[in-house]
VOVOTI-893253 format. One record per residue (C-alpha): x, y negated, z; residue number from 1. Coordinates in Angstrom, 1 decimal. Layout:
BEGIN
SITE       x       y       z  resi
SITE       X       Y       Z   NUM
...
This chain:
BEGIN
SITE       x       y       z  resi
SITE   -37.0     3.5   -15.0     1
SITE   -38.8     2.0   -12.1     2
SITE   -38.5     2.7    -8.5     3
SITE   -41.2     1.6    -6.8     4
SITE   -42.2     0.6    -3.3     5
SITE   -38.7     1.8    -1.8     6
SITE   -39.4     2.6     2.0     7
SITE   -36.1     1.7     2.9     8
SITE   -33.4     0.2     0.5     9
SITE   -29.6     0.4     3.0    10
SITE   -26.7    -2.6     1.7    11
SITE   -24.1    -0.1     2.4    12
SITE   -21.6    -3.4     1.9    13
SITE   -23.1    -5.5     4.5    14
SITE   -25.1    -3.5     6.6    15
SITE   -28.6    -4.7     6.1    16
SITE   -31.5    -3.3     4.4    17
SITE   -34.9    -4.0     2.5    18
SITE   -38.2    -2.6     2.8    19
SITE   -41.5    -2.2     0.2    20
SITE   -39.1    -3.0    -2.3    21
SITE   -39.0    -2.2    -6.2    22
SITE   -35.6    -1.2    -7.7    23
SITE   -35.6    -1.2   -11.8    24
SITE   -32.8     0.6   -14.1    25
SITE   -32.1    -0.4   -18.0    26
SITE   -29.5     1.1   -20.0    27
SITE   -27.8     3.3   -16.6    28
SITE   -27.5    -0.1   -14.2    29
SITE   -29.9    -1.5   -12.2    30
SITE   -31.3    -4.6   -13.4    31
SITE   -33.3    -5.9   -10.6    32
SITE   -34.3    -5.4    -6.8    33
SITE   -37.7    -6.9    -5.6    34
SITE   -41.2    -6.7    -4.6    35
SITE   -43.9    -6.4    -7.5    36
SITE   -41.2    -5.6   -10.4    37
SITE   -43.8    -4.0   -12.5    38
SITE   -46.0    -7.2   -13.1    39
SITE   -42.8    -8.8   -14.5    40
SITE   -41.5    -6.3   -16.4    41
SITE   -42.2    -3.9   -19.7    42
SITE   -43.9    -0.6   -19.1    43
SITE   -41.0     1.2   -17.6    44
SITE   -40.4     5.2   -19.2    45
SITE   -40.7     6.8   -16.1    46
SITE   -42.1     5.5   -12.5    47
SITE   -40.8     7.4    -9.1    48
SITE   -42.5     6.5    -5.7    49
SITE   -39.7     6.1    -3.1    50
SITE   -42.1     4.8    -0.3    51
SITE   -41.5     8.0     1.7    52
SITE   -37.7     7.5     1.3    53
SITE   -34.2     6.0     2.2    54
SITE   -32.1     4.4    -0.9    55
SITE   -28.7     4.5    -1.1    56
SITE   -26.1     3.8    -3.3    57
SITE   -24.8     7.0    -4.6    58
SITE   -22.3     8.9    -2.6    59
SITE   -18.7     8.9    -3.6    60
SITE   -16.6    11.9    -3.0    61
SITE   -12.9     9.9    -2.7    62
SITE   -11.2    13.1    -3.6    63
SITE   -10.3    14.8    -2.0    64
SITE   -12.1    18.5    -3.5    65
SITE   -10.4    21.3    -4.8    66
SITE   -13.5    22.6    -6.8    67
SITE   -11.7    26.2    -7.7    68
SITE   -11.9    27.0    -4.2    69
SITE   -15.8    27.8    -4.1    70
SITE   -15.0    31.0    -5.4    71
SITE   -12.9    31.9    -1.4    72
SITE   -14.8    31.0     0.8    73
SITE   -15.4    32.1     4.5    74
SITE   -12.9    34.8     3.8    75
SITE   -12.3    36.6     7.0    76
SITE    -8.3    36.9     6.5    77
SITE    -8.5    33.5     6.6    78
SITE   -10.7    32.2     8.6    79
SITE    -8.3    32.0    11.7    80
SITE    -5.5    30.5    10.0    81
SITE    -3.7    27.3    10.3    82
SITE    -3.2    25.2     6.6    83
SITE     0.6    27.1     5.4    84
SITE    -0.5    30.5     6.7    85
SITE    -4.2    30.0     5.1    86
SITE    -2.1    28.4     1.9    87
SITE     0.2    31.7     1.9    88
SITE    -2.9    33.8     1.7    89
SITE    -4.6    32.3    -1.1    90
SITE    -2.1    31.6    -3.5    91
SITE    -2.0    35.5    -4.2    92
SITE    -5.6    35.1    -4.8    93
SITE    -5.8    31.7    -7.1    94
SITE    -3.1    33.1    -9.4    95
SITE    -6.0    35.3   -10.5    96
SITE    -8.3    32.3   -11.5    97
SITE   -10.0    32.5   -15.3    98
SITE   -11.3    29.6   -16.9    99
SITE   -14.5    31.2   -16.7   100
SITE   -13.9    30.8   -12.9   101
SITE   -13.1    27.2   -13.2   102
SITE   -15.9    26.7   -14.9   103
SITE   -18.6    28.6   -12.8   104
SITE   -16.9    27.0    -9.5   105
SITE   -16.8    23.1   -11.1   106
SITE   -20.9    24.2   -11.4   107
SITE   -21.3    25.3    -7.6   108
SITE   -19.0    22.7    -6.2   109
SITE   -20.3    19.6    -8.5   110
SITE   -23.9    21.0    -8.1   111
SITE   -23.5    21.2    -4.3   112
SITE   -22.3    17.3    -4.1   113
SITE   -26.0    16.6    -6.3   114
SITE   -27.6    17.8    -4.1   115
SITE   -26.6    16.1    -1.1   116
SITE   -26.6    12.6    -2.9   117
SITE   -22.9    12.3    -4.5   118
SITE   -22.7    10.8    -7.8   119
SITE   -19.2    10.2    -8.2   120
SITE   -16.2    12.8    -7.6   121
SITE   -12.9    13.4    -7.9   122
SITE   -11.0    16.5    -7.5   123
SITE    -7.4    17.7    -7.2   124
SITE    -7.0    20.8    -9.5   125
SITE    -2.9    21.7    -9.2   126
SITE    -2.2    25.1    -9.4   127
SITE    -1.5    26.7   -13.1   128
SITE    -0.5    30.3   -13.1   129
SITE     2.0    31.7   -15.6   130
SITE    -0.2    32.7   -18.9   131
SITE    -3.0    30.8   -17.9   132
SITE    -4.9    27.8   -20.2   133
SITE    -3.3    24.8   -20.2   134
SITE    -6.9    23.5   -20.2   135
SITE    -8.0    24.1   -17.3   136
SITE    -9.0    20.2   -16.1   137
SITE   -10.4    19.6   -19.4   138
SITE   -13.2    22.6   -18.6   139
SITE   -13.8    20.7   -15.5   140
SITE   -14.7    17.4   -17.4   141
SITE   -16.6    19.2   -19.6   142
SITE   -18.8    20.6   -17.1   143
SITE   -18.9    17.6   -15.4   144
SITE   -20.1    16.1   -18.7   145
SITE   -22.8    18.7   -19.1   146
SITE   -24.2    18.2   -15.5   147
SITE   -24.1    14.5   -16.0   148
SITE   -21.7    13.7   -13.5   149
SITE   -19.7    10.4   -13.2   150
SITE   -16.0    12.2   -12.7   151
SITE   -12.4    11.4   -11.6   152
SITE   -10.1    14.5   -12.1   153
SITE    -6.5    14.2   -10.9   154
SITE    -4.0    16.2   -12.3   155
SITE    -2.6    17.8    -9.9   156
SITE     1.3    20.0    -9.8   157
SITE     3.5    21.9    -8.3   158
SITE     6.9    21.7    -9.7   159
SITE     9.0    24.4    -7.3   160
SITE     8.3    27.5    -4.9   161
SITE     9.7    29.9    -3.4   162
SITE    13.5    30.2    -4.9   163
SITE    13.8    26.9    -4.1   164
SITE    12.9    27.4    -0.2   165
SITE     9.2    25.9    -1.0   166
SITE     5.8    27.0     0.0   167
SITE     3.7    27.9    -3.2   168
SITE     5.0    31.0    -5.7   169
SITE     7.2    30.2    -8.4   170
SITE     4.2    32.0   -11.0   171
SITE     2.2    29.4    -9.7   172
SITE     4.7    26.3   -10.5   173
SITE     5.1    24.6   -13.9   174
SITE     8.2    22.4   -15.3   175
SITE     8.5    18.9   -14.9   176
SITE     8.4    18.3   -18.7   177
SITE     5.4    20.2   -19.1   178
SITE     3.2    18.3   -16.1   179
SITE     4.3    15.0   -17.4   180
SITE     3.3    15.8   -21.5   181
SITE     0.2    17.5   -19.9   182
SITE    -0.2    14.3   -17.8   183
SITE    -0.1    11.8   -20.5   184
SITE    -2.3    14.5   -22.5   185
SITE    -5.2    14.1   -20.5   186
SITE    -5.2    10.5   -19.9   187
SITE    -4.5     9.5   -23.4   188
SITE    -7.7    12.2   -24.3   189
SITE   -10.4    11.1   -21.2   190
SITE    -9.1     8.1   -19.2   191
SITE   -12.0     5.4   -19.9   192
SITE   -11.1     2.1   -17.7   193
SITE   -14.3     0.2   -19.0   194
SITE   -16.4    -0.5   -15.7   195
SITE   -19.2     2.5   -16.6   196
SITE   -17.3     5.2   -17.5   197
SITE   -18.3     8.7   -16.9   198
SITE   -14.5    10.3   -16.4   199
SITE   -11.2     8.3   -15.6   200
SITE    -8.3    10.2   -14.7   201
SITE    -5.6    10.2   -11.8   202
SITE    -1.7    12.0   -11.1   203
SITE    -1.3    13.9    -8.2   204
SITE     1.3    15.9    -7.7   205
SITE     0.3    18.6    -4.6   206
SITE     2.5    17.6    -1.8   207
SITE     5.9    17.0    -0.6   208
SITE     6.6    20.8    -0.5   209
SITE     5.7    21.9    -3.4   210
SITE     7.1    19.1    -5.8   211
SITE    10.9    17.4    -6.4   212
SITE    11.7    13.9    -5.1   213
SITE    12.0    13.5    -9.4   214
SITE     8.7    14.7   -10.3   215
SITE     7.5    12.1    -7.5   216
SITE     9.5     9.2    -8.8   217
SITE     8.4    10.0   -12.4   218
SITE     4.9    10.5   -11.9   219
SITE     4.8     7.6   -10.2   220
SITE     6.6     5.8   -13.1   221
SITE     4.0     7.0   -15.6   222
SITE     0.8     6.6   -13.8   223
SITE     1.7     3.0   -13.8   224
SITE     2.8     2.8   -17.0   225
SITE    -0.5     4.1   -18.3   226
SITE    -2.5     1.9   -15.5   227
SITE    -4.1     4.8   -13.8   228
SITE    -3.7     5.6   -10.0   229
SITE    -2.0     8.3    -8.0   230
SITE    -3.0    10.7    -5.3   231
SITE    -1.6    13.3    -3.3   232
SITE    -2.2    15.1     0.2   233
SITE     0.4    13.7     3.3   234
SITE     0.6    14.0     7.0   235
SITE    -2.1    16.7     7.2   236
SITE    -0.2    18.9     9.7   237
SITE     2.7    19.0    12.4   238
SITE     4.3    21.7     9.8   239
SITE     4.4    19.2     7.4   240
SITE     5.8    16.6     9.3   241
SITE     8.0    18.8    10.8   242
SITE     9.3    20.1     7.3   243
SITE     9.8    16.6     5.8   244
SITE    12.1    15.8     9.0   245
SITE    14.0    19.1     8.5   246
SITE    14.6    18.9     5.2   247
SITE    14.6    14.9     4.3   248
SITE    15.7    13.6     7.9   249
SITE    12.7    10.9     7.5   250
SITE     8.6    11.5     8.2   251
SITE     6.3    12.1     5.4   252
SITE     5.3     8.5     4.6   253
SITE     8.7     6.8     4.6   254
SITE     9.7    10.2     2.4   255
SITE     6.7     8.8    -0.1   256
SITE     7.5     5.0     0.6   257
SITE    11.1     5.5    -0.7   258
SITE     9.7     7.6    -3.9   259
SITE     7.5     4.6    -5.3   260
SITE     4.7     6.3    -3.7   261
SITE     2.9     3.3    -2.0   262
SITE     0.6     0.4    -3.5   263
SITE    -3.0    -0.7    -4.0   264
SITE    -2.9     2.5    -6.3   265
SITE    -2.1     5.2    -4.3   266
SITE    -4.4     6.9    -1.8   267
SITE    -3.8     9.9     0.6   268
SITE    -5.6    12.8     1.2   269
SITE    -6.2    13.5     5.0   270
SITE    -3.6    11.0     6.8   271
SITE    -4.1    12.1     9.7   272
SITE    -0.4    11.7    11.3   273
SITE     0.5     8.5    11.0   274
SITE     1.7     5.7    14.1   275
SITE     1.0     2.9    14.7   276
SITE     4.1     1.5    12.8   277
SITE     2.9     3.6     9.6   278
SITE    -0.7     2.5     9.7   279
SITE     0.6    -1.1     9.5   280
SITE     2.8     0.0     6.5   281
SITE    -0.6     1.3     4.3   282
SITE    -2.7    -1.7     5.6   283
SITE     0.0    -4.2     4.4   284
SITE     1.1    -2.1     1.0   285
SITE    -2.6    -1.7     0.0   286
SITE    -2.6     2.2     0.3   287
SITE    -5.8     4.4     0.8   288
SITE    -6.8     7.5     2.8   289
SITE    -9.5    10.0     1.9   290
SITE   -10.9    11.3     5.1   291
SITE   -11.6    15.0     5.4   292
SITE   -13.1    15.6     8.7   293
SITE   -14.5    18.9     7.9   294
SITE   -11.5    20.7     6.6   295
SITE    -9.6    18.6     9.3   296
SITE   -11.7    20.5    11.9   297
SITE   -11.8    23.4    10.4   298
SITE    -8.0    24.1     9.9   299
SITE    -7.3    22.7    13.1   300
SITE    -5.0    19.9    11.7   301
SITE    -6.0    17.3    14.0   302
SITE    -8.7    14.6    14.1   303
SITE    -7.5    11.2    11.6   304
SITE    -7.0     7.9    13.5   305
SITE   -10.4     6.4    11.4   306
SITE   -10.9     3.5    13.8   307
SITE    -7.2     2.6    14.0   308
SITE    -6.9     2.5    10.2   309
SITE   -10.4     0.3     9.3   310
SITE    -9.5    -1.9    12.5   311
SITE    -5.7    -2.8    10.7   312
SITE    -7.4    -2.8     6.9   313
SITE    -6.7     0.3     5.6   314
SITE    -8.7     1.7     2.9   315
SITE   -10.7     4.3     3.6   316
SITE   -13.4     6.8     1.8   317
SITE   -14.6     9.8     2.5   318
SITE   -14.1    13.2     1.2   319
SITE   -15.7    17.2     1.4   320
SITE   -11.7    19.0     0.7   321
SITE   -11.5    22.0    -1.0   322
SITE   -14.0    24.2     0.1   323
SITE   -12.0    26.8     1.4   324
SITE   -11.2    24.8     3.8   325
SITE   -14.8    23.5     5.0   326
SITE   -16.6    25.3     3.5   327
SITE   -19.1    23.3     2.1   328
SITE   -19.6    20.6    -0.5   329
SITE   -22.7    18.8     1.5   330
SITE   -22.1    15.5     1.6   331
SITE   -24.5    14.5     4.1   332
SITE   -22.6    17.3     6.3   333
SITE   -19.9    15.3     5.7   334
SITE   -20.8    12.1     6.8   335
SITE   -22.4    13.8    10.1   336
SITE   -19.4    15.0    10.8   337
SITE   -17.3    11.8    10.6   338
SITE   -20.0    10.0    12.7   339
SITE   -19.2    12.5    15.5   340
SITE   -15.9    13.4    15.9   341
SITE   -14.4     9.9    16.4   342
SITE   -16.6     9.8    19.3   343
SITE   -14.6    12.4    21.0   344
SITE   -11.6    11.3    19.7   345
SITE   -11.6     7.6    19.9   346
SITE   -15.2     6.9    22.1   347
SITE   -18.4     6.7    21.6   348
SITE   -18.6     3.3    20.3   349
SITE   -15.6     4.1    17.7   350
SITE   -17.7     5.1    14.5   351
SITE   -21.6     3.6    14.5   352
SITE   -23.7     4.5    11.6   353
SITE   -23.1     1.3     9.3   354
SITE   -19.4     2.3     9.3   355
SITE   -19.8     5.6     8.4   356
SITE   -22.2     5.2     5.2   357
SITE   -20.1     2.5     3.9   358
SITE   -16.5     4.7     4.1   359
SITE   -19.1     7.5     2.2   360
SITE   -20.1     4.2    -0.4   361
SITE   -18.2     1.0    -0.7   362
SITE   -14.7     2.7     0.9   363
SITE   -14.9     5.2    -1.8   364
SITE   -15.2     3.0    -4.5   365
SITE   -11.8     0.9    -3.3   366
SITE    -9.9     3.7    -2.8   367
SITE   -11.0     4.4    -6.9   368
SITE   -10.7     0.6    -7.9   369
SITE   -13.9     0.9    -9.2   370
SITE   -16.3    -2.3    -7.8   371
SITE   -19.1    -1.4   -10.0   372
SITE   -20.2     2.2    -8.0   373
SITE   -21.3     2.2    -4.6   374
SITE   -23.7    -1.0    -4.4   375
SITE   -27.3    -1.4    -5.2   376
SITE   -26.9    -4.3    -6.6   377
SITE   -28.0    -5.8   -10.1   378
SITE   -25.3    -5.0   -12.5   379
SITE   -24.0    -2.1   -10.7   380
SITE   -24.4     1.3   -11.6   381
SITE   -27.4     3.0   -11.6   382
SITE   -26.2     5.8    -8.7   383
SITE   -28.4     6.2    -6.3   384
SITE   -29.1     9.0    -3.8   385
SITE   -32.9     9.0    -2.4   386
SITE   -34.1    10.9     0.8   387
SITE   -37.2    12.0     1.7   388
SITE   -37.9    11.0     5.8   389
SITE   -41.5    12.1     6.0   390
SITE   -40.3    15.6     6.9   391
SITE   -40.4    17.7    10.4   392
SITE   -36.5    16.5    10.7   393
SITE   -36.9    13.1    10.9   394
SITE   -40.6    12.6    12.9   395
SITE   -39.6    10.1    15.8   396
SITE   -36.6     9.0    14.0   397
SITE   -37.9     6.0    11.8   398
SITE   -36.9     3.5    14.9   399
SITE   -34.3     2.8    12.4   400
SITE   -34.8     5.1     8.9   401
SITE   -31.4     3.8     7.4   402
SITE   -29.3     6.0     9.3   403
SITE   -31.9     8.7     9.8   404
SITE   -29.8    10.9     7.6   405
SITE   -26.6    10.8     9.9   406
SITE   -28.6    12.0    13.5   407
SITE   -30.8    14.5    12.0   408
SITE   -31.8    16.3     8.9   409
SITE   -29.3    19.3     9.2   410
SITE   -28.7    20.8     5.9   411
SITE   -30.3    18.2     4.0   412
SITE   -31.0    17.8     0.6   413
SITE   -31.6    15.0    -1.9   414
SITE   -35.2    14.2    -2.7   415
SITE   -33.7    12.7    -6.0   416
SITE   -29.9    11.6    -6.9   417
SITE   -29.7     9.5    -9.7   418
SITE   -26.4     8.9   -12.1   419
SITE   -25.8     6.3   -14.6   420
SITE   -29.8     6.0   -14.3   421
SITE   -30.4     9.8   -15.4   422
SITE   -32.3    12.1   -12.4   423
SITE   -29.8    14.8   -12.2   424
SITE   -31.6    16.2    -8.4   425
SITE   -35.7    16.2    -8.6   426
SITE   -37.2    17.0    -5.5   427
SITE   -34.2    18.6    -4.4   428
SITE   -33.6    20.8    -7.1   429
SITE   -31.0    20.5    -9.9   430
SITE   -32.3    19.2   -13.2   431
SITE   -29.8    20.7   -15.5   432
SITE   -28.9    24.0   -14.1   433
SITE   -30.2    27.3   -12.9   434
SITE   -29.2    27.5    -9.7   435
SITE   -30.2    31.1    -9.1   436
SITE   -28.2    32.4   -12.1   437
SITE   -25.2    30.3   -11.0   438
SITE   -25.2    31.7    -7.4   439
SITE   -25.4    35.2    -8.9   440
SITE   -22.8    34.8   -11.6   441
SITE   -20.6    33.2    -8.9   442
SITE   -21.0    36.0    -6.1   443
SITE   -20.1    38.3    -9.3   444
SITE   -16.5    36.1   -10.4   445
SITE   -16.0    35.8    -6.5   446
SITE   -15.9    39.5    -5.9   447
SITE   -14.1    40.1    -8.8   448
SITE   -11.4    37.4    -7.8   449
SITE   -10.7    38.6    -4.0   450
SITE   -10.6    42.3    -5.0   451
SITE    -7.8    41.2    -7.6   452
């Protein structure tokens, strides 16, 4: 494949970009960036004009999603409620999940990341009700396979409920033994290390409530025993820091820190209560922190000390959350949203552009160890997401096109997203799916769910 005559190609990793420039892809990585690729070159399969558009390397989607959660959204019981009493109210509706659910919601919540230039995702599925598949994670990969997808599942758990004075059901839990043989399951079945792989795996138990201090300590054990990495949410809200001080005597990280559960191969979903002291602690021990500002807002959890954390060295991507909790999967929503709420929080000056594309690129692809996604570089993988700016949204805005995207173009869509150099978005439609159907089918599983 050739792209040709890029309008603007953005260095996520340094900042700068290139103009009237051709990009070429062999066997899913790009091979070379210049002017005039064509004269040097074979007779590529397949040439796309990106003169009109803004090249990016693909977005990455640093966990954290919870992809079942498409099928609640916007649900007016919960729509005014704070993370454990919005939690409460949905475990009595995700114990009715199906796999066709899983399924149908991995289509709408991987299809809605597509579409908004995401090529790589992870998400955090933890919650399996009594009598339900086993399987549920490997439907996931599976339709992430079918869509094309390059795809990080974490196996999530929940190991104790309510008879032990914890948040989640006890339906909803599983035994220790049974996450761990279902942990090393999955990675022995779909972990692939090699530096293109479609799916690698990750642990992550759910949270400090709803897990033992040994199911932390063991996970941790086995993740690196198998060399894969570990996630799981902390210091999202007050209530949980309140709880780990109640119950432990000690805040959430240094709870984590003394359960193994820091290192270049953890990261942390939200983080958004942590001092000074702590922040040190993760810069220092290597550990990484997906941002969620939508959910963030949208729960009202708080606003996460971004600026703090990249100004000490802490690894940071970005990330959509469940979306129950946003409730939406657009990425480029996503990024708009991070660029603007650090400027209340922290001042104007506290998040520019630059910094905001590279958590959504390069900081996703530390937090995942993974140096080959999130550059457009030769050798890399062929990702890329591809914007169209001669549109209504962005007339007057091409005094600097790379960051078009983050100031306007509300509810915009992909003119093409590219992964492992297959077009999986086409003039910002989905290649490989109906979308119709799948909203219809969707609606249908989604009514059927809430009604129980």
């Amino acid at each position: 494949m050739l792209i040709r005559n890029i309008g603007t190609l953005v260095h996520t990793d340094n900042g700068t970009i290139e103009q009237d420039v051709d990009l070429q892809i062999e066997n899913g990585r790009i091979a070379a960036i210049g002017r005039n690729l064509a004269l040097r070159t074979a007779t590529p399969s397949r040439v796309i004009d990106g003169s009109s558009c803004a090249v990016y390397p693909g977005f990455i989607n640093t966990t954290h999603h919870h992809l079942f959660q498409c099928l609640t959204r916007n649900l007016p019981a919960i729509q005014n409620a704070k993370l454990f009493d919005w939690l409460t109210a949905l475990y009595q509706i995700w114990r009715c999940l199906t796999p066709e659910a899983i399924a149908v919601a991995t289509q709408v919540g991987l299809g809605e990341l597509l579409l908004s230039g995401c090529t790589t995702s992870t998400d955090h599925l933890y919650l399996f009700p009594a009598g339900a598949p086993q399987e549920w994670i490997d439907i996931e990969i599976e339709t992430a396979r079918e869509m094309g997808m390059r795809f990080y599942p974490t196996r999530g758990s929940m190991s104790c409920g309510k008879s032990a004075g914890r948040l989640p059901p006890d339906e909803i839990t599983q035994k220790p033994d049974q996450i761990l043989a279902d942990s090393v399951r999955l990675i022995e079945k779909y972990h692939d290390p090699s530096p293109f792989a479609m799916c690698r795996v990750a642990l992550a138990p759910c949270a400090p409530f709803s897990v033992t201090e040994e199911l932390l300590r063991e996970t941790a054990a086995l993740a690196r025993s198998k060399g894969v990495l570990l996630h799981t949410h902390l210091a999202e809200t007050l209530d949980e820091e309140n709880y780990c001080l109640r119950r432990y005597g000690i805040r959430p990280l240094e709870y984590m820190r003394r359960n193994n559960w820091t290192g270049p191969d953890v990261w942390y979903a939200h983080g958004i209560y942590f001092d000074d002291e702590e922040i040190r602690l993760l810069a220092q021990s290597g550990t990484g922190i997906a941002h969620c500002p939508a959910s963030n807002l949208r729960l009202g959890s708080g606003i996460c000390r971004v600026p703090r954390l990249l100004q000490e060295g802490v690894k940071v991507g970005l990330a959509v959350d469940g979306s129950s909790s946003n409730d939406s999967g657009n990425f480029v929503r996503e990024m708009q949203l991070a660029l603007l709420v650090h400027r209340v929080a922290t001042g104007v000056e506290a998040m520019p552009g630059t910094r905001v594309l590279r958590m959504a690129t390069i900081g996703g692809a530390e937090l995942l160890s993974w140096p080959e996604i999130g550059r457009l570089r030769p050798g890399c993988a062929a990702d890329l997401a591809m914007f169209r700016l001669d549109r209504l949204d962005f007339a007057g805005a091409m005094h600097d096109p790379s960051t078009a995207i983050l100031f306007c173009g509300a509810g915009l869509r992909a003119e093409y997203t590219i992964v492992n150099g297959e077009v999986l978005v086409e003039h910002g439609q989905l290649t490989r799916m109906d979308e119709a159907r799948l909203v219809a089918r969707t609606n249908e599983i989604a009514a059927r769910l809430v009604r129980g």
